[in-house]
Short mmCIF file of the C-alpha atoms (twelve columns), coordinates in Angstrom:
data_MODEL
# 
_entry.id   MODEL 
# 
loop_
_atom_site.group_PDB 
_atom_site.id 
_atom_site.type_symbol 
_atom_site.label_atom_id 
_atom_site.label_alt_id 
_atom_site.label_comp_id 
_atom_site.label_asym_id 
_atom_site.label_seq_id 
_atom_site.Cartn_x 
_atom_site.Cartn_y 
_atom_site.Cartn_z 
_atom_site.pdbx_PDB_model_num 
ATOM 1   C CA . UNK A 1   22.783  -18.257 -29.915 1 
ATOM 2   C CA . UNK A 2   19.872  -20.639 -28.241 1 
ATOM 3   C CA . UNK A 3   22.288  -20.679 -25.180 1 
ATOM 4   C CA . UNK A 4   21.964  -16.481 -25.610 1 
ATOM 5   C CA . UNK A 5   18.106  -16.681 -26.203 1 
ATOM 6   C CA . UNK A 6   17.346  -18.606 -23.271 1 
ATOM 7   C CA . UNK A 7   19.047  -17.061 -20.647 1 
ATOM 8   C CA . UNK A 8   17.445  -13.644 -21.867 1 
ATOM 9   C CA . UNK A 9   14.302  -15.084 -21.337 1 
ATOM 10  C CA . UNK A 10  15.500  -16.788 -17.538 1 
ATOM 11  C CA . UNK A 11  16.286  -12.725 -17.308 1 
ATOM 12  C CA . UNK A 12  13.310  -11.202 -17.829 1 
ATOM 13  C CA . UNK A 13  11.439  -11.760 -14.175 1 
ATOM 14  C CA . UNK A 14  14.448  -10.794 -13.030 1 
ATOM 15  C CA . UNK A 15  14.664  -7.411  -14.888 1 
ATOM 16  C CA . UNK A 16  10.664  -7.178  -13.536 1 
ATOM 17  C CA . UNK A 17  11.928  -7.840  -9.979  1 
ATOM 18  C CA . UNK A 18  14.154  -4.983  -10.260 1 
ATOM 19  C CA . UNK A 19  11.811  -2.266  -11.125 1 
ATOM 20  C CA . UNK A 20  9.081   -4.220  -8.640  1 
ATOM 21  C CA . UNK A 21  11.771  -3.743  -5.593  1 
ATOM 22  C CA . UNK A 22  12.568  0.027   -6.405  1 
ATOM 23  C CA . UNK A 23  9.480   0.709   -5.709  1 
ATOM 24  C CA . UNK A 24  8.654   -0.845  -2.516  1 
ATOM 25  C CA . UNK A 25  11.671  0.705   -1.703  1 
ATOM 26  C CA . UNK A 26  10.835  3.963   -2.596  1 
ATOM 27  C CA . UNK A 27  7.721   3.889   -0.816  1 
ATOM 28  C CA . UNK A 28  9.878   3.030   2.477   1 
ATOM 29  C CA . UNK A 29  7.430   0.719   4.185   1 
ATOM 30  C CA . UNK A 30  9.553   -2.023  5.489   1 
ATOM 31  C CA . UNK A 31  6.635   -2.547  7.919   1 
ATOM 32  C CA . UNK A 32  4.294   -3.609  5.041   1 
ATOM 33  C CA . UNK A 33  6.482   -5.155  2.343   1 
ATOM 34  C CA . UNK A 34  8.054   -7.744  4.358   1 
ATOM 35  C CA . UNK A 35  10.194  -10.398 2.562   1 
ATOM 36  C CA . UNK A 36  7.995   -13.177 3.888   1 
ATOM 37  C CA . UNK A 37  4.721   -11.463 3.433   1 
ATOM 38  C CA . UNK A 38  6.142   -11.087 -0.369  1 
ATOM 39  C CA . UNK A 39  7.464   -15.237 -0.269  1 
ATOM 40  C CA . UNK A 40  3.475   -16.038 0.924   1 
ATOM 41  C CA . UNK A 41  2.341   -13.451 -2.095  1 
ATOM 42  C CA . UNK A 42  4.242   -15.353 -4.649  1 
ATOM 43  C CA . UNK A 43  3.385   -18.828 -3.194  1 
ATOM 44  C CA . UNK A 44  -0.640  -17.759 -3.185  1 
ATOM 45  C CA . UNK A 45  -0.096  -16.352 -6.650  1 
ATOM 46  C CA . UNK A 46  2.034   -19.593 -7.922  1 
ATOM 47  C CA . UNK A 47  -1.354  -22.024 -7.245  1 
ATOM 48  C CA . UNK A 48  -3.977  -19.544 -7.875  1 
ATOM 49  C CA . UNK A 49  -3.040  -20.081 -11.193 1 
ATOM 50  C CA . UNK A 50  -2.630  -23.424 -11.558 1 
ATOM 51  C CA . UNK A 51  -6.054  -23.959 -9.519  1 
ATOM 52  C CA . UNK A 52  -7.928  -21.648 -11.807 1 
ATOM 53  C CA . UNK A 53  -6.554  -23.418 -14.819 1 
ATOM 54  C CA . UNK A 54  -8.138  -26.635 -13.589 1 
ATOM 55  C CA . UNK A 55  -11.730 -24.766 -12.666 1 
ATOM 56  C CA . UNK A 56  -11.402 -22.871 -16.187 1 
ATOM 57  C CA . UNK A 57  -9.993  -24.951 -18.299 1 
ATOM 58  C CA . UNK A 58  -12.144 -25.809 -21.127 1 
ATOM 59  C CA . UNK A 59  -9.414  -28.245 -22.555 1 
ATOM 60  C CA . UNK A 60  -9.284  -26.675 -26.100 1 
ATOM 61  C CA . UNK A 61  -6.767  -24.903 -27.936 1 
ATOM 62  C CA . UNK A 62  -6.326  -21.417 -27.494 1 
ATOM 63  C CA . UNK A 63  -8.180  -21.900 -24.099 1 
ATOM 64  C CA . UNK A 64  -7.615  -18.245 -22.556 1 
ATOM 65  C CA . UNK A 65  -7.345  -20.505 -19.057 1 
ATOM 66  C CA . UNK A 66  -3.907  -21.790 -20.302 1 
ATOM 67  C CA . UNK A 67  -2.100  -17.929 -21.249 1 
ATOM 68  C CA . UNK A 68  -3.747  -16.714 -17.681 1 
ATOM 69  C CA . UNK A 69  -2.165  -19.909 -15.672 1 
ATOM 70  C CA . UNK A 70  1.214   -18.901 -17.400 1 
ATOM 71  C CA . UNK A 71  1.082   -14.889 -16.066 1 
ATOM 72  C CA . UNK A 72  0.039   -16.203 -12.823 1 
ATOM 73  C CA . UNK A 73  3.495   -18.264 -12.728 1 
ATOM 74  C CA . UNK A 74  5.047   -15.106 -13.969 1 
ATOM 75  C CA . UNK A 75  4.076   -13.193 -11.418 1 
ATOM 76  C CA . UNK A 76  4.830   -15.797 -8.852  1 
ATOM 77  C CA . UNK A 77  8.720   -16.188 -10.211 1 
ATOM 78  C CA . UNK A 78  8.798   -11.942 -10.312 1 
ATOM 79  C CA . UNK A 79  7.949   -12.073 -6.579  1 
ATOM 80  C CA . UNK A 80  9.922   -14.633 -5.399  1 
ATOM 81  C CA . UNK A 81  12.789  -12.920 -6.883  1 
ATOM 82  C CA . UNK A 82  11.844  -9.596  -4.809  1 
ATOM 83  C CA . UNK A 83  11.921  -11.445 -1.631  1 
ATOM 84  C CA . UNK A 84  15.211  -12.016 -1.302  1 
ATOM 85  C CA . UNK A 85  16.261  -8.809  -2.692  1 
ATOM 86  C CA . UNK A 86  14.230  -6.740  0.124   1 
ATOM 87  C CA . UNK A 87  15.869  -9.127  2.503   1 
ATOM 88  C CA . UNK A 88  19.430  -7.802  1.457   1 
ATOM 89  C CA . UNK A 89  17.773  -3.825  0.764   1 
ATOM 90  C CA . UNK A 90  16.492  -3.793  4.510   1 
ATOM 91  C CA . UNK A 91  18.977  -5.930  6.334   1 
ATOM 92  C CA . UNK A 92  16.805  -8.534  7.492   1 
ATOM 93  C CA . UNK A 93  17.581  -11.675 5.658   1 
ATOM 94  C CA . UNK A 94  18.053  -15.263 7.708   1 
ATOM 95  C CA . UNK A 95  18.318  -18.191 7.452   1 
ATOM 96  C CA . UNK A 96  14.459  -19.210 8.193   1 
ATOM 97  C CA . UNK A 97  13.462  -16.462 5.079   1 
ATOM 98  C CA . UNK A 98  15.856  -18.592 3.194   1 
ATOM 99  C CA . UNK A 99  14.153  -21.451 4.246   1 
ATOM 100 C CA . UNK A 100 10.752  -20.465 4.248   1 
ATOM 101 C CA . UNK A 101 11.682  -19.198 0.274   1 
ATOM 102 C CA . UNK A 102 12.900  -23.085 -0.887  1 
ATOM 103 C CA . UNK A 103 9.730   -24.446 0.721   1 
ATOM 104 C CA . UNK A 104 7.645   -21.902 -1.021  1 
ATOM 105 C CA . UNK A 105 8.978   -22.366 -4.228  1 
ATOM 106 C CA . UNK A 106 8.825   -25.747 -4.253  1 
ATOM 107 C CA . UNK A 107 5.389   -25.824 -3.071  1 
ATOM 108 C CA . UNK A 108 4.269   -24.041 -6.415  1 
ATOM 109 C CA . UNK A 109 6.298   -26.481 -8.495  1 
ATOM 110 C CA . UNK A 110 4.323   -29.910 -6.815  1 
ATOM 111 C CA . UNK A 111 0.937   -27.235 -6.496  1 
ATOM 112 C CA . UNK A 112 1.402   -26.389 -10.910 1 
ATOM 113 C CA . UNK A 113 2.523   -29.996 -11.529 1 
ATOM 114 C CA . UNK A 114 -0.603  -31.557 -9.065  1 
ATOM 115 C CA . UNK A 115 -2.995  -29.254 -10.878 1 
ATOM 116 C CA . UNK A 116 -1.739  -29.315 -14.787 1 
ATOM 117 C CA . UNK A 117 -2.403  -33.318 -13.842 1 
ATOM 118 C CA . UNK A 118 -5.688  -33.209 -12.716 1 
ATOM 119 C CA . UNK A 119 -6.605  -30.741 -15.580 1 
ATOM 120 C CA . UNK A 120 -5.062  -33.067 -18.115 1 
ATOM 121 C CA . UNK A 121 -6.868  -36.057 -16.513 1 
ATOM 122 C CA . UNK A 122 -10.235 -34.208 -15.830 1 
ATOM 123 C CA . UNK A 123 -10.181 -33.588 -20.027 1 
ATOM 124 C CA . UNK A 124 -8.586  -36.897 -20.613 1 
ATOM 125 C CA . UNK A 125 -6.129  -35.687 -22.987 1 
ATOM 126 C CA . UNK A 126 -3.876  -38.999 -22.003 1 
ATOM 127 C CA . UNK A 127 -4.006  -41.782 -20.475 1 
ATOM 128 C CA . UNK A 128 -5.020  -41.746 -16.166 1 
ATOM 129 C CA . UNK A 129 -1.935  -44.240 -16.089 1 
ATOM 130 C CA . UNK A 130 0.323   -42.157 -17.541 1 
ATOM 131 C CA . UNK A 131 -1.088  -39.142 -15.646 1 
ATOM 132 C CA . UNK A 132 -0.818  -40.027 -12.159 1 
ATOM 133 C CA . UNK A 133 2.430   -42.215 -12.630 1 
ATOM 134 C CA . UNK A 134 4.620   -39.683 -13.770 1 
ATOM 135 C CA . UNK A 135 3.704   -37.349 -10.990 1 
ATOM 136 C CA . UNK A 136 5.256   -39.231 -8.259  1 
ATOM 137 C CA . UNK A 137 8.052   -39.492 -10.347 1 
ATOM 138 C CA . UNK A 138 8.309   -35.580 -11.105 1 
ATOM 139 C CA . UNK A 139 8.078   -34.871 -7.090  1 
ATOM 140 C CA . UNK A 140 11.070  -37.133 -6.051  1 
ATOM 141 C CA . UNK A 141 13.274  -36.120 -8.963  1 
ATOM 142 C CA . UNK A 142 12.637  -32.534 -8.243  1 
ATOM 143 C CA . UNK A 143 12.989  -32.985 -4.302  1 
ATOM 144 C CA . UNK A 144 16.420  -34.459 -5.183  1 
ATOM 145 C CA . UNK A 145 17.611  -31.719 -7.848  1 
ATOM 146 C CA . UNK A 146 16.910  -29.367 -4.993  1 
ATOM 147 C CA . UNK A 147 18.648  -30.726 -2.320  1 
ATOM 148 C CA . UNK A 148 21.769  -31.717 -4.558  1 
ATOM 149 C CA . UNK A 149 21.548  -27.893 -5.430  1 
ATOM 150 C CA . UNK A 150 21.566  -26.904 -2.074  1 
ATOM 151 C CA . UNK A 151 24.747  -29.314 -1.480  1 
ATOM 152 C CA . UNK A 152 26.885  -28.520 -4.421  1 
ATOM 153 C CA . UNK A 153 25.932  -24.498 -3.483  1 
ATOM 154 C CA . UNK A 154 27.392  -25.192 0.272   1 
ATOM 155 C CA . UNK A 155 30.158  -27.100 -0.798  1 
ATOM 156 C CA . UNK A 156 31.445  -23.984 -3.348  1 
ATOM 157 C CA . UNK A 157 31.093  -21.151 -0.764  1 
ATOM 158 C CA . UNK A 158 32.947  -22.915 2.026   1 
ATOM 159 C CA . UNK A 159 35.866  -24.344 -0.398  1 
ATOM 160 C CA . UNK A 160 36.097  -21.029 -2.413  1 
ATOM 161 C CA . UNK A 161 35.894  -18.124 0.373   1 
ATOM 162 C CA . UNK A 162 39.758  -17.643 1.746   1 
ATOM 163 C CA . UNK A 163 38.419  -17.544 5.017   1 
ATOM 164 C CA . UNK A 164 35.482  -19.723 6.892   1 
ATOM 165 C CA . UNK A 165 32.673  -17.710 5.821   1 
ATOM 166 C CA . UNK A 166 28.972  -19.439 6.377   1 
ATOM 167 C CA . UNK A 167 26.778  -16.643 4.414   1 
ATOM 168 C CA . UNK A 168 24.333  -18.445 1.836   1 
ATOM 169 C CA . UNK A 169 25.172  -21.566 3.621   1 
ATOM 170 C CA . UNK A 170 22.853  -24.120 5.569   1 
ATOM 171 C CA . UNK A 171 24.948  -25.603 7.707   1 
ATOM 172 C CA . UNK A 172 24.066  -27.521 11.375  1 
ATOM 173 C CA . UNK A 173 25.849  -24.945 13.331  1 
ATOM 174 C CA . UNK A 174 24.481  -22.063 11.956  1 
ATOM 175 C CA . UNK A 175 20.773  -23.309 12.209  1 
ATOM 176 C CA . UNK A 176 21.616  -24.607 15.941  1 
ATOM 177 C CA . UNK A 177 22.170  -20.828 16.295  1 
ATOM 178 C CA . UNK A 178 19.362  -19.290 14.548  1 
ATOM 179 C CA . UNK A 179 17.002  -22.237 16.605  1 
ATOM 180 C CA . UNK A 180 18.271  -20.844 19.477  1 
ATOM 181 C CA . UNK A 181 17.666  -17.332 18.984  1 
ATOM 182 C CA . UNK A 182 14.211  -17.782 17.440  1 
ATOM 183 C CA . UNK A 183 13.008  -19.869 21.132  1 
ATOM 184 C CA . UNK A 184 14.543  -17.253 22.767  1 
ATOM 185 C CA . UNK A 185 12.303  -14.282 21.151  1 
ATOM 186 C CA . UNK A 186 9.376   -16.627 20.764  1 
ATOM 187 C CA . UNK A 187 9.187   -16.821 16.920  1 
ATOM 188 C CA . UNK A 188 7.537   -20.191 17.504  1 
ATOM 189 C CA . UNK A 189 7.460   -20.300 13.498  1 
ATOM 190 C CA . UNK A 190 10.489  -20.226 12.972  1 
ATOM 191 C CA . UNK A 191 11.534  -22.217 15.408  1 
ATOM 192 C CA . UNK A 192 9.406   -25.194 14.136  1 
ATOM 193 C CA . UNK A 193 10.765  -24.139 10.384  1 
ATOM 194 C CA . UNK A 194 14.141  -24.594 11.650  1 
ATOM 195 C CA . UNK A 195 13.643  -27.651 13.263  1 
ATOM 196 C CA . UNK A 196 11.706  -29.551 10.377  1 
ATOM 197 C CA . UNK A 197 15.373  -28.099 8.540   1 
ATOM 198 C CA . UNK A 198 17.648  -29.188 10.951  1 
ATOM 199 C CA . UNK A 199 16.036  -32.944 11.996  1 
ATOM 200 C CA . UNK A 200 14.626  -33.995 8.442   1 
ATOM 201 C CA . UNK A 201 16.113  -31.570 5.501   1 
ATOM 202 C CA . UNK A 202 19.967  -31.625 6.296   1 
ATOM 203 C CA . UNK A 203 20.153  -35.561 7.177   1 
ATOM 204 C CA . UNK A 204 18.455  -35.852 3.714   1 
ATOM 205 C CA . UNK A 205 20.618  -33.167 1.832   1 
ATOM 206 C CA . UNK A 206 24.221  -34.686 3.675   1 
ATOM 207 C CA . UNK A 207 22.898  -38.460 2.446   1 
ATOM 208 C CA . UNK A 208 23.400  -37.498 -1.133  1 
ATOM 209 C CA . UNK A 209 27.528  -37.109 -0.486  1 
ATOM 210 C CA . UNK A 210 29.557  -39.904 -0.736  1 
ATOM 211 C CA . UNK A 211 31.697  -38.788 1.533   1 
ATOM 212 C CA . UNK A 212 31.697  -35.922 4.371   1 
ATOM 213 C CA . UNK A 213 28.620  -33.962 5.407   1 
ATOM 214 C CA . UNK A 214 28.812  -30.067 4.939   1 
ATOM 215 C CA . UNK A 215 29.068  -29.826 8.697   1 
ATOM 216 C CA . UNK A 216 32.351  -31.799 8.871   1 
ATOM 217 C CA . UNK A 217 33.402  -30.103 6.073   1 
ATOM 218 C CA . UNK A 218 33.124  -26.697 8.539   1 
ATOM 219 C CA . UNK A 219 34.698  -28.004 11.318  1 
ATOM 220 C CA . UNK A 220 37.868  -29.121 9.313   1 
ATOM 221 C CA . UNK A 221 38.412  -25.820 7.722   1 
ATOM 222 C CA . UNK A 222 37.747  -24.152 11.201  1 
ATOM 223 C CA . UNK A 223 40.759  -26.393 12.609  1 
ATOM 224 C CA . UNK A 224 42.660  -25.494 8.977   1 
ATOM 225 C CA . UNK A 225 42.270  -28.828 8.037   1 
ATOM 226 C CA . UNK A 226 41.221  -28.354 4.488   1 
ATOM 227 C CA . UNK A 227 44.639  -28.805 2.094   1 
ATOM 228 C CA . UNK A 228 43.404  -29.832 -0.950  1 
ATOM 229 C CA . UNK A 229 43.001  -26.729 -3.031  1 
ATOM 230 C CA . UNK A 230 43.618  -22.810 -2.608  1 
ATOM 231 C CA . UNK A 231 40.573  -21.079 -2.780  1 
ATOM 232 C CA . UNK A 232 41.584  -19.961 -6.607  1 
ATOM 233 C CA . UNK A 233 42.209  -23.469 -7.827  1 
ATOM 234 C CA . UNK A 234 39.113  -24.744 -6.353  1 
ATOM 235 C CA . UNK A 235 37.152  -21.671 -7.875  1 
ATOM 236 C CA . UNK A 236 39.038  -22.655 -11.178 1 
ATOM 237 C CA . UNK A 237 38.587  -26.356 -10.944 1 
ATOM 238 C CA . UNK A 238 34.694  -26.551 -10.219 1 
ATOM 239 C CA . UNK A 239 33.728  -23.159 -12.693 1 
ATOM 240 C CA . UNK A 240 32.303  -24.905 -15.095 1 
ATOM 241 C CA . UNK A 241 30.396  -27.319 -12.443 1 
ATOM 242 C CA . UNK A 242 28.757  -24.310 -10.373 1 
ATOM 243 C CA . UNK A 243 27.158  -22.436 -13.730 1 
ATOM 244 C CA . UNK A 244 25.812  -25.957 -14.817 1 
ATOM 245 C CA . UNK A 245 24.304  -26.572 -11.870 1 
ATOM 246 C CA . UNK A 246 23.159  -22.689 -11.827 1 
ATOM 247 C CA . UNK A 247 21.707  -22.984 -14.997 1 
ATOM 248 C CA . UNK A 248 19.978  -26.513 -13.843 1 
ATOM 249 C CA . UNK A 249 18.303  -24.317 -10.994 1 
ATOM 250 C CA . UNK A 250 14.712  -22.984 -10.265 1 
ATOM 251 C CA . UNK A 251 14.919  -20.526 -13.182 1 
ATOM 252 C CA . UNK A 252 15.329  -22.703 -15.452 1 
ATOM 253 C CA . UNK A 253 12.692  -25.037 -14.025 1 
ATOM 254 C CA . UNK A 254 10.082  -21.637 -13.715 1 
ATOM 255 C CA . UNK A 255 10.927  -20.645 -17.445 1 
ATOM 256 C CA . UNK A 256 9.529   -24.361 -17.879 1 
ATOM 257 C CA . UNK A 257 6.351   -23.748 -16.111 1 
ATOM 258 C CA . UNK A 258 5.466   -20.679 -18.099 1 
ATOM 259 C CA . UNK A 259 6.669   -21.976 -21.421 1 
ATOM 260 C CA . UNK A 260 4.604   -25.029 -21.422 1 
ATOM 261 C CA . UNK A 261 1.569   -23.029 -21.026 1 
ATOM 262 C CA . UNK A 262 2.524   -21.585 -23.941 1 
ATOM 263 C CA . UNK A 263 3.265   -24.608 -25.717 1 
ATOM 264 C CA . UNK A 264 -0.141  -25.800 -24.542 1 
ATOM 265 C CA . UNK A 265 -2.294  -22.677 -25.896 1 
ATOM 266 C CA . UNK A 266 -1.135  -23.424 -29.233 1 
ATOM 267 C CA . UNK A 267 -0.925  -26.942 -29.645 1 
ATOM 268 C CA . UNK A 268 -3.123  -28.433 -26.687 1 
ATOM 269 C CA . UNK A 269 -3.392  -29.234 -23.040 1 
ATOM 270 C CA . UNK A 270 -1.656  -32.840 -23.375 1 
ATOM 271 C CA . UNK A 271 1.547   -30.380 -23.523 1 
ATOM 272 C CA . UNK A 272 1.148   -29.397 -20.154 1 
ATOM 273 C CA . UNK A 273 2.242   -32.610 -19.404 1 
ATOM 274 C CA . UNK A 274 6.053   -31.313 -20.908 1 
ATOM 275 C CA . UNK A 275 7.149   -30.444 -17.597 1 
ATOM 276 C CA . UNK A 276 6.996   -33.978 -16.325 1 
ATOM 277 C CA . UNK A 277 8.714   -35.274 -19.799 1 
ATOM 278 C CA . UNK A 278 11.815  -32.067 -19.665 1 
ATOM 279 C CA . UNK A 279 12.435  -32.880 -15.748 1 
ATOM 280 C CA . UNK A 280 12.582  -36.098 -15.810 1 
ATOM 281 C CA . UNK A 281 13.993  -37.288 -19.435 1 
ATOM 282 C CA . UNK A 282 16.647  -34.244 -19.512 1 
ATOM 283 C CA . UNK A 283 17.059  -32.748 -16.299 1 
ATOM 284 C CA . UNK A 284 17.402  -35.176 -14.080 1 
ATOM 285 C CA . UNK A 285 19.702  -37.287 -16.025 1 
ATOM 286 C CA . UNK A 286 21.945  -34.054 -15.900 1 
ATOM 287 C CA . UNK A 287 21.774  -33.371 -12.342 1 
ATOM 288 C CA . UNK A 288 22.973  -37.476 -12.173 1 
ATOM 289 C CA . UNK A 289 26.082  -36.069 -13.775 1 
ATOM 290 C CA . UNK A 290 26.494  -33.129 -11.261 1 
ATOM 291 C CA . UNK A 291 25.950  -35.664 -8.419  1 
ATOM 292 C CA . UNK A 292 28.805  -38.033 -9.883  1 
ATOM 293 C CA . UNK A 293 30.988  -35.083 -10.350 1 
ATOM 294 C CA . UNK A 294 30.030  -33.476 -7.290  1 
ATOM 295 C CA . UNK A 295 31.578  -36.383 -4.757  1 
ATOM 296 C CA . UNK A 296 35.298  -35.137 -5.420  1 
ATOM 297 C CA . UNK A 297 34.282  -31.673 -4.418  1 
# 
């Protein structure tokens, strides 16, 4: 039943998205509601909030500040679900969007997380210690859920699909490519996105394996090197592993955001602070688990 409860509630920007995306698309400007103009949207929207919590703030309870910070992370989840979903409606998703997307949404978790610490130290509802040391904490564990994420996802869709098929992956090969392309037509954005990806992000994501890099992992099955599994008993095998790890992903960490304001309004603005405690007392002792279970994949 909790298990039901929750995942309604992980639904609901979703079921906002929806409605939000039929009617850019009805209005059939593809010109103006661009997926990355919508990924900026959601990423100004994300720390507006979390900023005017810390100017507002009055660090009572039942401080209006608190409810307002928590629609403002609303709305930031409801767009950056629409992004992705234009992206696929207009037949212009790639891999930089998918990029740009991760970097977004993780710039809203460190944004709410730097300013629900400065607003709990600025009304010294705990200890500056405690503040600013779990915060560090918080960042790396959270870097290192997303990455892992981003592993075990690749991993799935190339040992799953019956045939080599890189869509919704992030591998070296296909971002060669897309660097390529984006020098070519000048998208000097991209290109720097891509190359920040390629140099820094991969090398980090392929040093959490134990054993071969996604990459390698692409140029075996390309030569049909790949034996250990049929598609089918790998999909069987590692079912249980891929909706864990779904369930351990940014939804649940957004439904965290905007419940702890909640939490807060009621009982106080020290419970801001819950995000830190959830994260890095329950979550990241989970995603440990994926990450031992992951190396045989």
């Amino acid at each position: 039943m909790f298990y039901f409860r929750f995942t309604h509630l992980r639904s609901n920007p979703k079921r906002c998205q929806t409605v939000l995306v039929g009617f850019m698309g009805a209005l059939n400007l593809p010109s103006v509601f661009t997926p990355n103009r919508i990924t900026f949207c959601s990423l100004g929207v994300g720390l507006y909030g979390a900023y005017q919590l810390f100017r507002d703030g009055n660090g009572e309870v039942g401080d209006v500040a608190i409810l307002r910070a928590g629609v403002f992370v609303f709305l930031a989840i409801v767009l950056d679900c629409c992004d992705g979903q234009l992206a696929r409606m207009y037949g212009t998703g790639s891999l930089a969007g998918r990029i740009l997307d991760g970097i977004c949404d993780s710039l809203v978790a460190f944004g709410n997380g730097f300013f629900w610490s400065l607003t709990a130290s600025k009304h010294e509802v705990l200890p500056f210690h405690v503040i600013w040391g779990v915060l560090p904490v918080t960042v790396v564990f959270f870097q290192q859920q997303a990455m892992l994420f981003d592993r075990v996802k690749n991993l799935y869709v190339l040992r799953s699909n019956p045939v080599l098929d890189t869509v919704g992956m992030e591998d070296s090969e296909l971002v060669k490519l897309e660097l390529e392309d984006a020098w070519q037509t000048g998208h000097m954005g991209n290109w720097l996105l891509l190359k920040w990806y390629q140099k820094l992000y991969l090398v980090l994501q392929d040093s959490t394996n134990r054993n071969k890099s996604v990459n390698e992992l692409v140029r075996e099955k390309k030569a049909g090197n790949i034996k250990k599994l049929s598609p089918e008993e790998y999909r069987l095998r590692w079912k249980s592993t891929m909706r864990l790890v779904s369930f351990l992903g940014t939804g649940s960490h957004a439904f965290m955001f905007y419940s702890c304001t909640v939490v807060a309004y009621f009982f106080g603005y020290k419970y801001l602070m819950l995000f830190h405690v959830v994260n890095n007392c329950i979550l990241a002792p989970i995603w440990a688990l994926v990450y031992y279970r992951s190396k045989d994949m």
